[in-house]
C-alpha positions in Angstrom: 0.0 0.0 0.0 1.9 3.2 -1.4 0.2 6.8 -0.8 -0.9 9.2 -3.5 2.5 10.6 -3.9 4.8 7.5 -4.1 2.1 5.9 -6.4 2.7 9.1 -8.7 6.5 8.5 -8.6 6.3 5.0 -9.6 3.9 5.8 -12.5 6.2 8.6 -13.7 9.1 6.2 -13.5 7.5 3.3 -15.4 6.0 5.8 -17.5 9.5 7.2 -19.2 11.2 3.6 -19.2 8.6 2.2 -21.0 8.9 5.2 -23.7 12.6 4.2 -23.5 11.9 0.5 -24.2 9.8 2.5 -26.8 12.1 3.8 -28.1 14.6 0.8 -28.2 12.2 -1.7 -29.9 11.5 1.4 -32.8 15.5 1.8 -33.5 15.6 5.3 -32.5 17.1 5.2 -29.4 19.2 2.1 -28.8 21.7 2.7 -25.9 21.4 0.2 -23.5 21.7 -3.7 -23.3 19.2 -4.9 -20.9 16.1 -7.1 -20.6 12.6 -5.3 -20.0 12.1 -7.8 -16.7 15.3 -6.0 -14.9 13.9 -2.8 -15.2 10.9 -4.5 -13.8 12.8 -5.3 -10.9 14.9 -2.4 -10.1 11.7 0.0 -10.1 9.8 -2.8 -8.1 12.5 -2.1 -5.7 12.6 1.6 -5.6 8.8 1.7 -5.1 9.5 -0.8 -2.0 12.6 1.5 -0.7 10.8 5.2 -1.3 7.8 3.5 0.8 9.4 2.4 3.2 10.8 5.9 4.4 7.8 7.7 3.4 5.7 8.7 6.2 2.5 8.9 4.8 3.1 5.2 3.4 4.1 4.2 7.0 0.7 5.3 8.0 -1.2 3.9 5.5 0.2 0.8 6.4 -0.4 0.9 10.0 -4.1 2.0 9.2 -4.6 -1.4 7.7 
């Protein structure tokens, strides 16, 4: 359970890797080597650490 804010960050985040992805499978842009599910992963994780020092998560969490 992420609050209104974190939820925004993690959109914005997927949001511009997937137009990087985008960007990668069109040939425009192709600067990186790695797999969609890593990305996945690392922003799974950043969603998990940015809630767990938010405070408004925190009490989301404790409200449930």
């Amino acid at each position: 359970m992420m609050c209104e804010k974190c939820t925004k960050m993690c959109g914005v985040l997927f949001f511009i890797f997937g137009i990087l992805f985008l960007l990668q499978n069109l040939n425009v842009w192709n600067f990186w080597n790695i797999q969609w599910y890593t990305v996945v992963f690392i922003l799974f994780g950043l969603g998990a650490i940015g809630s767990c020092g938010c405070k408004e998560c925190q009490a989301l969490q404790k409200k449930k």
